[in-house]
N, C-alpha and C positions, 0 to 999 in steps of 0.2 A: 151608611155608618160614617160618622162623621170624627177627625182624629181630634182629640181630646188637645187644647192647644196649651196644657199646663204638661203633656206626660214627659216634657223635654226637659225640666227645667234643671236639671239636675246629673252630673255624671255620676250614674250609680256606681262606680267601680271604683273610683279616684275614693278607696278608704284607710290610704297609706298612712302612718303617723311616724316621726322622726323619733330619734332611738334617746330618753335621758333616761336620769341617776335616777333611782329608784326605789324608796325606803322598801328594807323586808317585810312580808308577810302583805304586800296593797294587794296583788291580784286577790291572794286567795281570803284577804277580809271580803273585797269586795264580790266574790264569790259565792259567801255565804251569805252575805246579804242579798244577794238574787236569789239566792236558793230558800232562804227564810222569806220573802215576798211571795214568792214560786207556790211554795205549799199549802197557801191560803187566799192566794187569787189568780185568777184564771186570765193571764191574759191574752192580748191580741197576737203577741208575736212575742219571743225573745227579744228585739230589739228594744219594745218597750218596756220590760220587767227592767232591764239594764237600764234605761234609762233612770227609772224610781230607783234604784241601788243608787244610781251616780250622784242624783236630786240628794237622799238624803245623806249621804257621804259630805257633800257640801255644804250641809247645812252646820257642819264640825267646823269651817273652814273660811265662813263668809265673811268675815272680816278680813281677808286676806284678797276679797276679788272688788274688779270697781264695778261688779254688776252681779246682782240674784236672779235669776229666771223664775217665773211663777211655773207651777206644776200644773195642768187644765187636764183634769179627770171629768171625761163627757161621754156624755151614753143618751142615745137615744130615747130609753125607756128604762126603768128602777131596775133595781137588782143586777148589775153589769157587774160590782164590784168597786164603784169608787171608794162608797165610805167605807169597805174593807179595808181598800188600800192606805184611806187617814189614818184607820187603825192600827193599823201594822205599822206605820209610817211615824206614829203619837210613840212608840216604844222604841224607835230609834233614831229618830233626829235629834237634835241639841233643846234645850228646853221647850219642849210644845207647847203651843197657845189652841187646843181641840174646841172650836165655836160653832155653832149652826147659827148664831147670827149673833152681830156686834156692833157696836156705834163706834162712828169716828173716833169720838173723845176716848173712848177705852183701849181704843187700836193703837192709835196714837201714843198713849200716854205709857201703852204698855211698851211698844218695841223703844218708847224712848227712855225708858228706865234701865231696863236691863235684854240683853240677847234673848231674841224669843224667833220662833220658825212657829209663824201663822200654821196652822189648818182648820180652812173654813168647809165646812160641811153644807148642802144645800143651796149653793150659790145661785142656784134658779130663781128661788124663792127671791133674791135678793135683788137681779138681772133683770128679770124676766119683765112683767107688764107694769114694776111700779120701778122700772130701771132710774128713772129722773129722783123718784124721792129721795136715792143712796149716788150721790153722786160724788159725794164727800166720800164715802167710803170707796168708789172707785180713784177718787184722786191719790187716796192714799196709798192703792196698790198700784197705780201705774209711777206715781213719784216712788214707792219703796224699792222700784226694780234695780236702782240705778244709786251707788256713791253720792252723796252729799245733798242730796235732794230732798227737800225737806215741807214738812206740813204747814204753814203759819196761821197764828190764831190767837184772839185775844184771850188770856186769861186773867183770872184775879175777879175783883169786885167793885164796882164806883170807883173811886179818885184813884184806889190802886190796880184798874186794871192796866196790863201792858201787852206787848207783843212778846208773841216766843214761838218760835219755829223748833215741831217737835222731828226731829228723826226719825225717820219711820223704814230707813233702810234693816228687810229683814225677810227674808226663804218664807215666800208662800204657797202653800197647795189648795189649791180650788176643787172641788166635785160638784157636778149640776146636771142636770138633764139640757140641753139642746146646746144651745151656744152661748158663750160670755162677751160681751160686748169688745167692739173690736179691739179696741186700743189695750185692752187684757191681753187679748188672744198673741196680740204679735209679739207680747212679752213672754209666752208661756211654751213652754215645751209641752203641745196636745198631743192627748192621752185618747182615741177614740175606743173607749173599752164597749165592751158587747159581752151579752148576756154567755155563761156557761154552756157548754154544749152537753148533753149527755154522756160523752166517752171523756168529758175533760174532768178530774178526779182532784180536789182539793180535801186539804184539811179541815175539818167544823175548826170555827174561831171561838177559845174560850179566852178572856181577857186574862183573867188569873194564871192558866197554863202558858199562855203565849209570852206574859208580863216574865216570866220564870226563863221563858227559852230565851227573851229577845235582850234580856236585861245585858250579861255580858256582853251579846255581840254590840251593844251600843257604846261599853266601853270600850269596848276594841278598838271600835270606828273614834273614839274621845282620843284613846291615845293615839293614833296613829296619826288624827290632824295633828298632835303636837309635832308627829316626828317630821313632816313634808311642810311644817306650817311655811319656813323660810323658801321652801323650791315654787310654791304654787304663788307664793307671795310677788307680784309682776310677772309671770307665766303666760306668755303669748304663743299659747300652742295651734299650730298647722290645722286651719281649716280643709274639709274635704273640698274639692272640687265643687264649684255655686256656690258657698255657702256666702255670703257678704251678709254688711250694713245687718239688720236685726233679728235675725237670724242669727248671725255670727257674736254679737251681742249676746244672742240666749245662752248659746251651746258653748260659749268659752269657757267657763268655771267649770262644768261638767267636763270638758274633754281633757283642762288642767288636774283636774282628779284623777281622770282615766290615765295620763302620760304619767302620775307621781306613782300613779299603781301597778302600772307595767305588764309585766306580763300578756295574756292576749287582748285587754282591755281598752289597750289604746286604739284597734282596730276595732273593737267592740263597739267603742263611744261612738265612734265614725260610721257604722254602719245605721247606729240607731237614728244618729243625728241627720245623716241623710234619708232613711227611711222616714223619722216624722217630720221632718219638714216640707219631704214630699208632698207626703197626708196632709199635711196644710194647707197646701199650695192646690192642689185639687181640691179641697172642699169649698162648703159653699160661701166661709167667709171673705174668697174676693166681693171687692163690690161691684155691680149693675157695671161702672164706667169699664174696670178692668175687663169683667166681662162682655162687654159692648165689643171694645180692642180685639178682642180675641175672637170674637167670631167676624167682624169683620175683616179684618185678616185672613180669616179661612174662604169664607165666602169672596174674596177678592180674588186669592189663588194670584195670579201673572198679570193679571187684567191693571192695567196703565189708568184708568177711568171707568166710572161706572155711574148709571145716572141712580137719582135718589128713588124712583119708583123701584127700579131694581134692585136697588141694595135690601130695599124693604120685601122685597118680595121675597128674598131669599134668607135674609135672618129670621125673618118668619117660617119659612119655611124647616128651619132648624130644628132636628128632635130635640128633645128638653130642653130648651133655650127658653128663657123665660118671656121673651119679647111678645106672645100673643097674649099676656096677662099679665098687666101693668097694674093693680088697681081696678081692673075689672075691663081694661080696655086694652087694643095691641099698640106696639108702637107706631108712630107716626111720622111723617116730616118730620112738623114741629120737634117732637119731642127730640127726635135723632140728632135736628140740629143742636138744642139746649144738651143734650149729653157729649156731644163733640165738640162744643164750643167749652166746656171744661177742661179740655185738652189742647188748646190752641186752634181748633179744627173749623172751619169753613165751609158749606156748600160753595161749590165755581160754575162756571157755565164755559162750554165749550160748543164749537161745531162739527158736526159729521155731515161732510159735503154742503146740502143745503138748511140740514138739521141740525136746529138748536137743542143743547141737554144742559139740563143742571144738575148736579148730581158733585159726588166729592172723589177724589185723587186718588189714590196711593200713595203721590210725592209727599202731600201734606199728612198721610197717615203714618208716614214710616217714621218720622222723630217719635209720635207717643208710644209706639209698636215697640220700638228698641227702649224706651226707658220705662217702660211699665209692663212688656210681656217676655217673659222666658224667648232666650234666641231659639230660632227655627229649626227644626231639626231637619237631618236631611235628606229623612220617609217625606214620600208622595204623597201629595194630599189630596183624601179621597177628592175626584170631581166636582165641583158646584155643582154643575148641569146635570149630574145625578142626583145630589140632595135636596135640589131647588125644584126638578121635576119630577111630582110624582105621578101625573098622570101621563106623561109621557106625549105634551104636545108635539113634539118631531116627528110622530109616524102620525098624526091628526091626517084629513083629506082637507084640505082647502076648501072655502067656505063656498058653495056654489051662488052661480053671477043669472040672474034672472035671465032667460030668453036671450042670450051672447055665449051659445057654445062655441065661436071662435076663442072669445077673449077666456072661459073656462082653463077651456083646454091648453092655449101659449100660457096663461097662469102658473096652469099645475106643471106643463112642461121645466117652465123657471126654476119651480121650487126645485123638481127632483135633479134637476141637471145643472144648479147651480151657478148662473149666465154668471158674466161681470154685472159689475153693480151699476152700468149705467146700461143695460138692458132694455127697452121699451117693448113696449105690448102695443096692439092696435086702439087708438082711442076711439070710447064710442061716448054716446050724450046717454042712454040708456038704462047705466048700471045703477043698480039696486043701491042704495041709502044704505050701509051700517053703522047703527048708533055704537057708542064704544061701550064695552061691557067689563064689567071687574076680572070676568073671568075669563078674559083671553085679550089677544092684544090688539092697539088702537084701528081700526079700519076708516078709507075715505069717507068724507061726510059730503062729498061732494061730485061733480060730473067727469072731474080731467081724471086724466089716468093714473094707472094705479102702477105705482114702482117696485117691486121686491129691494129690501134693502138689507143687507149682510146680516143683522142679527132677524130678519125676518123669514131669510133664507135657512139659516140655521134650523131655527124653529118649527119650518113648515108652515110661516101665517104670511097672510097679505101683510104691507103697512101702511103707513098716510103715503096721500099723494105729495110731489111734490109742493104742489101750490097750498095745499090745506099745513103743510112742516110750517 
């Protein structure tokens, strides 16, 4: 079993928040608005109902933050509840824009008219395999995340067309089945919703009756950004523990809602905030490189140097590690080297005794380690030589030597009892030819004697001769 090298990233406890002024009646609006979410979708946790309370709270409020976070409602498979939750969501954010699908020009032209809180519906449809056609429409949710960033584009007609950079800063929410393209995903506060359980009990959704329940609670949430509009207005509230860089970019305006509302919510926001960023940060949206980091890293453990056949043997060896199916092929040298060479990384070459290795560092891997993977925690980590061995060559019998039961027998003596490394055995001219084979380790190709060398001893195999190293 092999330790998960994302489960650290994060101090789960550190969800303290500093104590401000606090207009009356925030907890318990923003109460009912979890509780109104609550009774017609089913979610994954508490932390994330409160998060959608906080999301649309803000969306009363966004002109007062210099950053929106996109809302990424994602599910596996249909029926989890996303577009429930636009639903519920369309009845109490600040003027809805409810779409299942939209052109730039309209998006644009809309959030640059007047305040509008996107919900786009179906975003798969839109993401998924014709991702390149809409790329206009991704630019304008990843420019809308962020204060002053803007769309530009010619409008008009012949002589009088001009330039005009539209606006497009404005509170989006997403639903789709799998995943949204990266540069979405790191803007968004993800939502991994999953299908109803049996014992989990909502309300049926009738638009009409909901539109009657939800109508006042949205004014509530209208007046109440009047009342905190000045507190939240430059509000640099206390991230939890880990939280930086864009992450902390997401979850600012949500946690300045949560501190204007007081009550237990300020702790609330911080539970949620480190709970789904967690989820993020274990999912599969790392990329191949980051993933690469991390399990080399694991696979390294203590070891100072390690050659490239090894390295490879053992991230292969990895359960669900995707290196044995690349494309339809496993990873290779080659390849290893072009994904570490996007890191500053190198193959080196070193000697052991008379043996040459090429293979890469630790030294040279610890600068990308520290700036691209969660620091170490500091649980043990399970064994390589456990996960890299499944058949358990160490207890193997050593390969028998044609007609030289002397040299057998000091052999296997070597192995089990471990000589020093400059050890010799009797030489003879006699000994058996082993070609080298994928599935075990290299043997002499030739007459001189045969060495036991530290990582051969380990393992229980012969290895080259001197002279053949």
């Amino acid at each position: 079993m092999t330790t998960d090298p994302f489960s650290d990233a994060l101090d789960w406890t550190d969800t303290a928040a500093p104590t401000v002024p606090v207009a009356p009646g925030g907890a318990e609006l923003l109460d009912d608005v979890a509780a109104a979410l609550a009774r017609y979708v089913a979610y994954p946790s508490p932390p994330s109902c409160d998060a959608v309370a906080l999301w649309a709270a803000h969306s009363h409020l966004v002109e007062h933050f210099d950053s929106t976070p996109r809302l990424a409602l994602l599910s596996p498979e249909p029926q989890c509840g996303k577009s429930r939750t636009l639903e519920v969501l369309e009845l109490l954010v600040r003027a809805p824009l409810a779409v299942q699908s939209v052109t730039p020009a309209v998006l644009a032209r809309t959030i640059d008219d007047h305040p509008t809180s996107v919900l786009l519906d179906e975003a798969d449809a839109i993401f998924g395999s014709r991702a390149k056609d809409h790329e206009d429409l991704r630019a304008i949710l990843n420019a809308g995340h962020r204060r002053g960033a803007g769309y530009a584009r010619m409008v008009g007609e012949g002589a009088k067309m001009a330039a005009k950079t539209f606006s497009v800063f404005a509170p989006v929410a997403l639903a789709g089945i799998g995943d949204l393209p990266e540069t979405v995903m790191q803007r968004s506060v993800v939502l991994r919703m999953r299908r109803r359980a049996p014992d989990e009990h909502i309300e049926p959704f009738r638009y009409r009756k909901a539109a009657a329940h939800l109508a006042p609670l949205r004014e509530r949430l209208a007046r109440w950004a009047e009342q905190v509009a000045d507190q939240v207005a430059g509000a640099e509230p206390a991230m939890p523990a880990g939280i930086t860089d864009r992450p902390a970019d997401v979850w600012e305006p949500l946690l300045a809602v949560a501190d204007a509302a007081g009550g237990d919510w300020p702790e609330r926001a911080r539970a949620a905030c480190l709970e789904l960023v967690g989820n993020s940060a274990t999912s599969s949206t790392a990329s191949l490189g980051v993933r690469l980091l991390a399990d080399l890293r694991l696979v390294f453990g203590d070891e100072a140097q390690v050659p490239t056949e090894e390295v490879l043997r053992r991230v292969l060896a990895l359960e669900e590690a995707p290196w044995t199916d690349l494309r339809g092929r496993p990873l290779d040298a080659r390849g290893l080297a072009r994904r570490l060479k996007a890191f500053g990384v190198s193959s080196a070459q070193w000697r052991d005794g008379d043996v040459r290795h090429r293979g890469y560092l630790s030294a040279d891997l610890r600068d990308p380690w520290q700036r691209y993977l969660p620091a170490p925690s500091g649980k043990s980590v399970t064994s390589v030589t456990a996960v890299t061995e499944p058949d358990d060559r160490r207890s193997a019998a050593p390969l028998p030597v044609t007609d030289t039961p002397a040299v057998t027998d000091n052999i296997r003596d070597a192995v089990t009892n471990a000589p020093p490394l400059t050890c010799t055995v009797t030489a003879v001219t006699d000994v058996t030819h082993f070609r080298e084979r994928k599935d075990e380790h290299s043997y002499a190709d030739c007459g001189a004697a045969v060495v036991p060398s530290a990582r051969a001893l380990t393992l229980g195999l012969l290895t080259v001769c001197r002279e053949c190293a």
